[in-house]
C-alpha positions as CSV (number, residue, x, y, z in Angstrom):
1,X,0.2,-4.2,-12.8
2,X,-2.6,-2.4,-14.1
3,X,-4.7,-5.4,-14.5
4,X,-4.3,-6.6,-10.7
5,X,-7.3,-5.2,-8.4
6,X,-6.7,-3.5,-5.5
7,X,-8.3,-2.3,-2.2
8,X,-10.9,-5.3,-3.0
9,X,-13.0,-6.7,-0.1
10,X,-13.5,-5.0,3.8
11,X,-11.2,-2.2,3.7
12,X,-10.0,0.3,6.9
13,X,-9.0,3.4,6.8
14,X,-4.9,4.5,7.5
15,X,-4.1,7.8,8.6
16,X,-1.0,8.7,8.5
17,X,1.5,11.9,8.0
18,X,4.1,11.4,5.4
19,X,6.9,13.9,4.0
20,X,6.0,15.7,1.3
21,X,8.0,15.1,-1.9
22,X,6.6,11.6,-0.9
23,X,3.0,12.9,-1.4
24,X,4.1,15.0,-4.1
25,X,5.8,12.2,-6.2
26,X,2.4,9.6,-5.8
27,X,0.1,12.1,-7.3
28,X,2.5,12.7,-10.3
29,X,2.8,8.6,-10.7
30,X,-1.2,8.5,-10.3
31,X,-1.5,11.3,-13.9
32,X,1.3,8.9,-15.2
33,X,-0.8,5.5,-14.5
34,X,-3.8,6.6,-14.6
35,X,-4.1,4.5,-11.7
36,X,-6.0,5.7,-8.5
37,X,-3.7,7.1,-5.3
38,X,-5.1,4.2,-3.2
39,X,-3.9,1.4,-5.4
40,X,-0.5,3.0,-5.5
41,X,0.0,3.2,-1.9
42,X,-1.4,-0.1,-1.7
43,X,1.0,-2.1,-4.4
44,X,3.9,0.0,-2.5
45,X,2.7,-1.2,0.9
46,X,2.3,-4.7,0.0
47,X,5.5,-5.1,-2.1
48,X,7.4,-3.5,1.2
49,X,5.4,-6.3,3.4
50,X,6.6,-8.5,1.4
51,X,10.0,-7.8,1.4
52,X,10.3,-7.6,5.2
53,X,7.7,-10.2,5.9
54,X,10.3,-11.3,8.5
55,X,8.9,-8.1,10.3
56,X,5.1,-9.9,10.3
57,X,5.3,-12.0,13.3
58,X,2.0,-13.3,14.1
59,X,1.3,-14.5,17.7
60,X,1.3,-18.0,18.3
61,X,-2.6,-19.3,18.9
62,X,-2.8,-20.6,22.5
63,X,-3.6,-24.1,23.0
C-alpha cells in the first residue's frame, strides 16, 4: 500500500463535515503509516467506490 501513489494528476478539492472519532482515528493511522491524511482518505474512498460500484451509474451518452 505504501508504494501505490495517490492524489496523482488534476485534483479537486472535497469539503466535507465528518464525525469526529472519524477525524480523530485518520490522524492516529496517518503517525502510524507515516502516510499523508489525503492518501488515507483517498485509498478509503476508492476501496468504498469500489465496493459499491453498483452505486456509479454513469449516464448513457446520447446518440
Amino acid at each position: 500500500m505504501k508504494s501505490q501513489t495517490h492524489n496523482q494528476g488534476e485534483l479537486k478539492d472535497l469539503n466535507i463535515k465528518v464525525e469526529k472519532d472519524v477525524v480523530e482515528a485518520f490522524e492516529r493511522m496517518t503517525k502510524t503509516s507515516g502516510l499523508p491524511l489525503a492518501d488515507l482518505v483517498v485509498i478509503a474512498m476508492k476501496r468504498y467506490r469500489s465496493s459499491h460500484s453498483d452505486w456509479d451509474v454513469k449516464p448513457k451518452k446520447e446518440q
